[in-house]
C-alpha positions in Angstrom: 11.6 81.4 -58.5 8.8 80.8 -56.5 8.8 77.4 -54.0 5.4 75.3 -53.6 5.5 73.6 -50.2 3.0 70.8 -49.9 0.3 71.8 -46.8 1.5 69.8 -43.6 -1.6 68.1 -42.1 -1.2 67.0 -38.7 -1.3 63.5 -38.8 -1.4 62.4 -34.7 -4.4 60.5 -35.8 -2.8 58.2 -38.3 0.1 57.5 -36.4 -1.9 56.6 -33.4 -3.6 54.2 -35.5 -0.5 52.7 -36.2 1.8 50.3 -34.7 0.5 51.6 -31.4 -3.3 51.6 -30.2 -4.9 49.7 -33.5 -2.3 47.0 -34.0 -3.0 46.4 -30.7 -6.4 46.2 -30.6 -6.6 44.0 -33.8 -3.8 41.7 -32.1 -5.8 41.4 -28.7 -8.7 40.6 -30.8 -7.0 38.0 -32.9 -5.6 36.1 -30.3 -8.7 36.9 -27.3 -5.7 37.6 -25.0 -5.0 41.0 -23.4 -1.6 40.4 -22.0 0.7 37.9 -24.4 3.7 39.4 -22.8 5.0 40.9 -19.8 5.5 44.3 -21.8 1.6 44.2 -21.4 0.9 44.1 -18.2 3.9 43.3 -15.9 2.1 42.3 -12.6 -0.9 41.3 -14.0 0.8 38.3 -15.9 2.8 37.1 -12.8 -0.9 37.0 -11.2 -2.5 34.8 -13.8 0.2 32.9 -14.1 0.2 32.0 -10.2 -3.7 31.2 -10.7 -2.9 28.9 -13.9 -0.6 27.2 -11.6 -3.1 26.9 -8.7 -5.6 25.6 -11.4 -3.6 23.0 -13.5 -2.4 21.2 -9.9 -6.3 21.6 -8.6 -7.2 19.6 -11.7 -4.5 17.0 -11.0 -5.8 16.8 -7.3 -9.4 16.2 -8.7 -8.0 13.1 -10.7 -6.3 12.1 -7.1 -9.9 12.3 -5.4 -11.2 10.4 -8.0 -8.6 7.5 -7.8 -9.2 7.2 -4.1 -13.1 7.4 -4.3 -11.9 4.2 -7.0 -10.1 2.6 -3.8 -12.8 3.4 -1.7 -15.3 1.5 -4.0 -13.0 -1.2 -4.6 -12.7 -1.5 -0.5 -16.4 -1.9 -0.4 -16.6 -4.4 -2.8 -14.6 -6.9 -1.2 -15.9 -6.2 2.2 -19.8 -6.9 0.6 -18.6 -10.6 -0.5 -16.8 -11.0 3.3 -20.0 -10.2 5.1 -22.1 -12.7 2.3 -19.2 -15.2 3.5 -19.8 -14.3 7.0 -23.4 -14.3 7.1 -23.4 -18.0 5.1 -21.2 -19.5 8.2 -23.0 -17.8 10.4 -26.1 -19.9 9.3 -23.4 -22.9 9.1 -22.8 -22.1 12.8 -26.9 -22.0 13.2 -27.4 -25.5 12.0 -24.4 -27.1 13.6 -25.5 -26.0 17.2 -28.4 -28.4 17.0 -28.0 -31.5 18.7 -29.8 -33.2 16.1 -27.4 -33.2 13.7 -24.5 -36.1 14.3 -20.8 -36.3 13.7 -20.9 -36.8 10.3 -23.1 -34.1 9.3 -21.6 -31.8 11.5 -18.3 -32.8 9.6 -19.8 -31.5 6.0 -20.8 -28.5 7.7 -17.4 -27.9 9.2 -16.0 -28.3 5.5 -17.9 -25.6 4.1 -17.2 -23.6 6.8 -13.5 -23.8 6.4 -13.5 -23.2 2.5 -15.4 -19.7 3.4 -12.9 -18.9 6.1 -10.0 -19.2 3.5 -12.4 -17.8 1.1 -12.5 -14.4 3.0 -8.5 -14.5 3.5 -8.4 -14.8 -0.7 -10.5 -12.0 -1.1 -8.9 -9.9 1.9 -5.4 -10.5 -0.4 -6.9 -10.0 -3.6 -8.6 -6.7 -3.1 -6.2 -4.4 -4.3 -5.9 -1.2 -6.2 -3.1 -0.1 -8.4 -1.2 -2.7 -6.4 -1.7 -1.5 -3.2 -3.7 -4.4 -0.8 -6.4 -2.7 0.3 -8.2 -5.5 2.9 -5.3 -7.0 3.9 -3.1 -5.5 6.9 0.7 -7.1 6.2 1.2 -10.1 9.3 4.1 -12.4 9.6 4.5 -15.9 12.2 7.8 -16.3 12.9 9.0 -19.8 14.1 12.1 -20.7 15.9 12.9 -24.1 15.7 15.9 -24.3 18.4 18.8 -26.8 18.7 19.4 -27.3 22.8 21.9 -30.0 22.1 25.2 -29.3 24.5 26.8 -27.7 21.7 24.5 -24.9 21.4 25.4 -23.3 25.2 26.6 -20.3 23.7 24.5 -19.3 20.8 21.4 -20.4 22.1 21.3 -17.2 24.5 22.0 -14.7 21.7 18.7 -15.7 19.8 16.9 -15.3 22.7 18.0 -11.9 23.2 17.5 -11.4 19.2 14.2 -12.4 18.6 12.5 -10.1 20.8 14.5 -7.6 19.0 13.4 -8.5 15.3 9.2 -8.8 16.3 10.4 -4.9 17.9 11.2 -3.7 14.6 8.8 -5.6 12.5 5.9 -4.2 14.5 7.5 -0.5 15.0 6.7 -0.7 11.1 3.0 -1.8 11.0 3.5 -5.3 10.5 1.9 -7.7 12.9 3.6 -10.1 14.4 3.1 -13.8 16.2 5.8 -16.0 17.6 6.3 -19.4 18.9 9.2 -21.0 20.0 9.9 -24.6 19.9 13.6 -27.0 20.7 14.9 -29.9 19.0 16.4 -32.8 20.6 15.5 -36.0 21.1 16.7 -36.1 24.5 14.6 -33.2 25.0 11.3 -34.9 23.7 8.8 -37.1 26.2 10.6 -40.3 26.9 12.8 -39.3 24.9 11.3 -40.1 21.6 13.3 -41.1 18.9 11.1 -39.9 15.8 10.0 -36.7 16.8 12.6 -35.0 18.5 11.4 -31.7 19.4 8.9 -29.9 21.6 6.3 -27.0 21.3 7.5 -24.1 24.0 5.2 -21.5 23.3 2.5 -21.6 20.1 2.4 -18.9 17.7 0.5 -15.7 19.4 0.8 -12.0 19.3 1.1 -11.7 22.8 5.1 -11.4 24.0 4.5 -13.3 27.2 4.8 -16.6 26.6 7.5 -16.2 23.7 9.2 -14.3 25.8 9.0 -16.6 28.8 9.8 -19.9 26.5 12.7 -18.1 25.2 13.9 -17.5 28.6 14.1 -21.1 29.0 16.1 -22.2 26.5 18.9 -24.0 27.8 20.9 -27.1 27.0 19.9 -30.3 27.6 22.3 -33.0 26.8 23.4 -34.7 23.9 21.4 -34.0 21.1 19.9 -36.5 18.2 17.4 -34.9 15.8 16.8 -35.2 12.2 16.0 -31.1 11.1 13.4 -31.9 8.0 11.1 -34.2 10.3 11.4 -32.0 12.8 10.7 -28.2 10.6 7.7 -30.5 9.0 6.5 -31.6 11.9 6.3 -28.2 13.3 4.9 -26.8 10.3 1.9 -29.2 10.7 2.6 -30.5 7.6 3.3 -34.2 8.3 1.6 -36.7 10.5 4.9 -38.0 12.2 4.5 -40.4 14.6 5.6 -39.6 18.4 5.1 -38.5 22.2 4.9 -35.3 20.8 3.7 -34.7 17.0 2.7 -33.5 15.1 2.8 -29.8 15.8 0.2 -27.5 14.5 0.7 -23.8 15.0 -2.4 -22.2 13.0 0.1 -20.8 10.8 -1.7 -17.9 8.9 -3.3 -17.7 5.5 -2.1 -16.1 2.1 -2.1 -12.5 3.5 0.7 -14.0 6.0 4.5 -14.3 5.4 5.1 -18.0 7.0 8.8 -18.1 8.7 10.8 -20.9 10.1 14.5 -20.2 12.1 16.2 -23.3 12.2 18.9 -22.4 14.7 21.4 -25.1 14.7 25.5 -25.3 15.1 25.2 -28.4 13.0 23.9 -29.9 9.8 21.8 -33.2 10.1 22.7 -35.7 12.7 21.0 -38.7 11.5 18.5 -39.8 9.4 15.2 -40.7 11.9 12.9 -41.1 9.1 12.7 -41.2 5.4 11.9 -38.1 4.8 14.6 -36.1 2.5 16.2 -32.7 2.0 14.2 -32.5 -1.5 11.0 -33.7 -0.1 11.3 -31.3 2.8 12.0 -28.4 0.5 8.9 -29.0 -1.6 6.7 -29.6 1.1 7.6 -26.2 3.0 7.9 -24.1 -0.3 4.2 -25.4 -1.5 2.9 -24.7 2.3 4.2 -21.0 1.6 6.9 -21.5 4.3 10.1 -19.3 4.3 13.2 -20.7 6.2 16.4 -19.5 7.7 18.7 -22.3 8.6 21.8 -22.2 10.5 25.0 -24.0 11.0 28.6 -24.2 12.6 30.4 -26.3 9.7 30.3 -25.1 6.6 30.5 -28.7 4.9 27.4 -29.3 6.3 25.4 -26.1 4.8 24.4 -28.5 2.1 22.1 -29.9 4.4 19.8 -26.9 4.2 20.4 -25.1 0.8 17.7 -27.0 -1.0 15.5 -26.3 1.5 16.4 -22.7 1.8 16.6 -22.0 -1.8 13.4 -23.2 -2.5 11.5 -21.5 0.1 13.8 -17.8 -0.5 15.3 -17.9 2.8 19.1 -18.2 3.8 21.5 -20.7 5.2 24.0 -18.7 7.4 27.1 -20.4 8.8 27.0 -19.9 12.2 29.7 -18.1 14.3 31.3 -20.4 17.8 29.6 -17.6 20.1 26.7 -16.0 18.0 28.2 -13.1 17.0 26.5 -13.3 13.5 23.4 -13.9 15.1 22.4 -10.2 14.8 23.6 -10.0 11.2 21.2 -12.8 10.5 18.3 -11.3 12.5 18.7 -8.3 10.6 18.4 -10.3 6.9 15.2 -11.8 8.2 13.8 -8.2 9.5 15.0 -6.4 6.0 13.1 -9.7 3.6 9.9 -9.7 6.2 9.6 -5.7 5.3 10.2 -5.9 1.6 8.1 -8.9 1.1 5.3 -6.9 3.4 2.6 -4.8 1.9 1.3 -1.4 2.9 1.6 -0.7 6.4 0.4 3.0 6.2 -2.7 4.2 5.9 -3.6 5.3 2.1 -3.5 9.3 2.1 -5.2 11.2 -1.0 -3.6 14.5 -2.3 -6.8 16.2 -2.2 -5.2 19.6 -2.1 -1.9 21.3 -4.0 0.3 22.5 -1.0 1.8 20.2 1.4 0.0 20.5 4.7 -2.4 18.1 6.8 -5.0 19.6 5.1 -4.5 19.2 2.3 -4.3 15.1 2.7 -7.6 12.9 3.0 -7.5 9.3 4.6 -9.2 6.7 3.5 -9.1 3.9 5.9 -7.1 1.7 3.9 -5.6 -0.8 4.5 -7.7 -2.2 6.7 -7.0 -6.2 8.0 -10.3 -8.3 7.0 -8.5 -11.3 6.9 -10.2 -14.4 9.0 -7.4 -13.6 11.6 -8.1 -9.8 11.6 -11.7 -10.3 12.6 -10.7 -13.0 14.9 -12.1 -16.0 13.4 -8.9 -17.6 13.3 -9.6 -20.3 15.8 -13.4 -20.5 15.3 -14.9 -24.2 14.5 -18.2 -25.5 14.0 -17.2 -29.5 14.3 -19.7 -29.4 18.1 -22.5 -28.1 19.0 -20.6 -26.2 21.6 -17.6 -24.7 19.4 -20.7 -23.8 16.8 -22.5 -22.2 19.4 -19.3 -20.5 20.7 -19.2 -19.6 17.0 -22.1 -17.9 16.9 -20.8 -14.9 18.9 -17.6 -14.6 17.5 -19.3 -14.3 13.9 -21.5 -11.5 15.4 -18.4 -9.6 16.8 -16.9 -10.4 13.2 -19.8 -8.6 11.8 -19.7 -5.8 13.7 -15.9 -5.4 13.2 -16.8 -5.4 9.4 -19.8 -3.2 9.2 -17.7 -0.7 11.5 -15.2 -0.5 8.4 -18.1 -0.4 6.0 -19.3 2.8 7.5 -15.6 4.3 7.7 -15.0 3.5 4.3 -18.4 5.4 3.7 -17.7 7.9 5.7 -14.4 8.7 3.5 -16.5 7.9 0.1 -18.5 11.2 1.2 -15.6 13.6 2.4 -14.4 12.9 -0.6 -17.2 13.4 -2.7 -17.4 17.3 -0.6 -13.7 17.4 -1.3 -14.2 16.8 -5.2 -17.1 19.6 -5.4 -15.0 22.0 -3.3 -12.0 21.4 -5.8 -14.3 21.6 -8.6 -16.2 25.3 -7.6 -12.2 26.5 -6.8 -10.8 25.7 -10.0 -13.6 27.3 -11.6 -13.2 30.6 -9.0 -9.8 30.9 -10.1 -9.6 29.9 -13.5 -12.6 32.8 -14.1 -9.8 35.1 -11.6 -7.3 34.3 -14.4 -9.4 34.9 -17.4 -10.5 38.3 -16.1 -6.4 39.5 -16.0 -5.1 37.6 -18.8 -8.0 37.5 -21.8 -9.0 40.7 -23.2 -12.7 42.3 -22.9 -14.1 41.6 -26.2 -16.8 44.2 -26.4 -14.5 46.6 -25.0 -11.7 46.1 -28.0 -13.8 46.5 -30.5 -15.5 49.4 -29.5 -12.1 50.8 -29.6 -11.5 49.1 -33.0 -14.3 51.1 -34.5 -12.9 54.7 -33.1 -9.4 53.4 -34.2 -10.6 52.7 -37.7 -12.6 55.5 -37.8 -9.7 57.9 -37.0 -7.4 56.4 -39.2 -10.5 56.7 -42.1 -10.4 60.1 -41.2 -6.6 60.8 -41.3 -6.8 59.3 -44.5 -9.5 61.1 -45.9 -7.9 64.8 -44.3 -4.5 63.5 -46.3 -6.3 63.0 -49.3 -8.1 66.4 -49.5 -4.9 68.2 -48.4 -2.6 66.4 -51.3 -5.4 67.5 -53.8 -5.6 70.5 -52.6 -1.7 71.2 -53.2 -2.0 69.5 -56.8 -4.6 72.0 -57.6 -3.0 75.3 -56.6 -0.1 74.2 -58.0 -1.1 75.7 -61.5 -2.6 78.7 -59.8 0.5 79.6 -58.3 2.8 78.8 -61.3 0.6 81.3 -63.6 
């Protein structure tokens, strides 16, 4: 019996068209990518997936230029309305030099002139971005309000040796800091004055000397008679108590300022030297923005100062024989100065994506334009020699402002380079990416059209062959 074998037709070219090269093609086409696994292209994917990396973080790091360029401009707006302010006292100053103005005038000129000083502290504490102040430097004036009755012999040389300690470590973290120091006794006052029993040692400054020389002096001084509200208000400046001695006005600072009084004390109130009460104290300090820490020895007697203390957010510490808590106590103060303060640092924008100097950009902000931070704390126009005094110390303010005018420029346009640097990298590497990872378009289907074309012909050469068979077929069987 004869056997018909069908004709075996090589068919490389189909199977090549298969599953391998043209499902390939037609998937890189479909989905524009040449490698969609590592299968692909092994080292080439690990590549463009470093350079996606780099690219995705360089965008976030345009978005942090951006938000600090927003800073920057924000910076400059509140500095613009200071040096309007400025320039406006300055021609306050102008007038008031002129002898022929009088008193009186000079007195509606000195009014103005105030309201823009506190003007330019409002808007050194209210320019802020995301939260951050940006024109206000954090500052604190730290009070002590010291008992130097006979009683106090062994505490009162432990917050000597303490307050030195706490401006230390407020100013070792960017905050600036002015003391005073001041006693409370009426047999420590002039004549011994019986309604203002306490004394101004050393007035609120930045400079250590004479705190630390007034501290250094503390010392006993007999039997002691003082009532603590007249005398915290009194050295507050907040009430016009009558005395030898009073009232005490430190310059406390404005808003951008925390406001701190230590009442050190081994007792509560002695006696009551004027009507002024615990309640009426406690509002008075809490509305001036006042913060206090009292002390005291008996602990029936803390009630003396809890109002007071709770209203303002300070603390009433019982105080131990010797001092010993005294450092505890210090160290409460320091840790509510710093978390009350705001930034101390200089804002630093993530310009780059690795963490190096270089890859940080400064800004210049903070930067203290407060009245007190361009030293026109203890300017006045009310004579025509403080206005004419006045008138240099506004120019000095000026240039102190227009020098942080032209830093904050200055960073506006490294920023600006940094953003078009950013901008031409991501595009360098996302194009370094695209190159690896998407497929050559042209290229694939030029391929598609020899792959279809071989499997047309495969097809076609199966055809003929099949046919073929079928015909001989008969030929064969007859």
């Amino acid at each position: 019996m004869l056997t018909v074998r069908p004709i075996a037709i090589p068919a490389d070219g189909l199977a090549a068209s298969r599953g391998g090269g043209l499902e390939r093609t037609m998937d890189r086409l479909a989905t524009g990518l040449r490698i969609r696994q590592a299968s692909d292209d092994a080292a080439g994917l690990g590549v463009a997936a470093d350079l996606r990396t780099d690219t995705r973080s360089l965008v976030k790091a345009r978005n942090n230029i951006g938000d600090g360029m927003s800073a920057v401009h924000a910076a400059e707006g509140g500095l613009d309305v200071i040096v309007d302010n400025l320039q406006r006292m300055r021609e306050l100053a102008v007038a008031s030099a002129s002898d022929t103005l009088d008193d009186e005038e000079r007195a509606y000129l000195q009014e103005e002139f105030a309201q823009l000083s506190d003007e330019i502290d409002r808007t050194a504490v209210t320019t802020t971005y995301g939260g951050e102040s940006l024109l206000a430097r954090p500052a604190v004036d730290i009070l002590l309000l010291a008992d130097v009755s006979n009683s106090m012999a062994a505490e009162l040389p432990v917050f000597a040796a303490e307050l030195p300690l706490l401006r230390d470590r407020l100013e070792a973290e960017g905050i600036v800091v002015r003391m005073g120091v001041a006693q409370a006794s009426a047999g420590a006052a002039p004549a011994g004055d019986p309604l203002d029993g306490n004394t101004t040692l050393a007035e609120l400054s930045a400079d250590p000397t004479d705190t630390d020389a007034a501290l250094a002096s503390l010392g006993v001084t007999g039997v002691g008679l003082m009532d603590p509200y007249t005398a915290m208000l009194d050295q507050a400046g907040l009430t016009d108590t009558p005395g030898v001695d009073g009232p005490e006005t430190h310059d406390f600072g404005g808003p951008a300022v925390q406001k701190i009084l230590i009442y050190a004390s081994d007792t509560g109130r002695e006696t009551a030297l004027t009507p002024v009460t615990e309640s009426g104290t406690a509002s008075a300090l809490a509305s001036g923005g006042f913060r206090v820490y009292a002390t005291t020895l008996v602990a029936t007697h803390a009630a003396v100062f809890d109002e007071i203390t709770a209203a303002t957010g300070g603390l009433t510490e019982n105080l131990d024989p010797a001092g010993a808590n005294v450092s505890g106590l210090m160290a409460t103060i320091g840790d509510d100065i710093i978390a009350q303060a705001g930034r101390t640092s200089e804002f630093e924008v993530q310009a780059g994506i690795h963490d190096t100097e270089h890859d940080l950009i400064g800004i210049g902000v903070p930067t203290d334009a407060s009245i007190a931070g361009i030293g026109l704390d203890t300017v006045s126009i009310s004579t025509s020699a403080e206005a004419r005094a006045a008138l240099d110390a506004l120019d000095e303010a000026l240039a102190v402002v227009g020098s942080r005018q032209a830093k904050l420029g200055a960073a506006w346009n490294r920023l600006d380079e940094a953003l078009r640097h950013n901008e031409a990298t991501t595009v360098a590497l996302s194009g370094a990416e695209s190159r690896i990872r998407d497929a050559d378009m042209a290229d694939l289907t030029s391929q598609l059209v020899a792959q279809q074309i071989v499997q047309q012909a495969a097809l076609a050469a199966r055809a003929q062959a099949n046919q073929l068979h079928a015909s001989m077929i008969p030929t064969l069987l007859g």
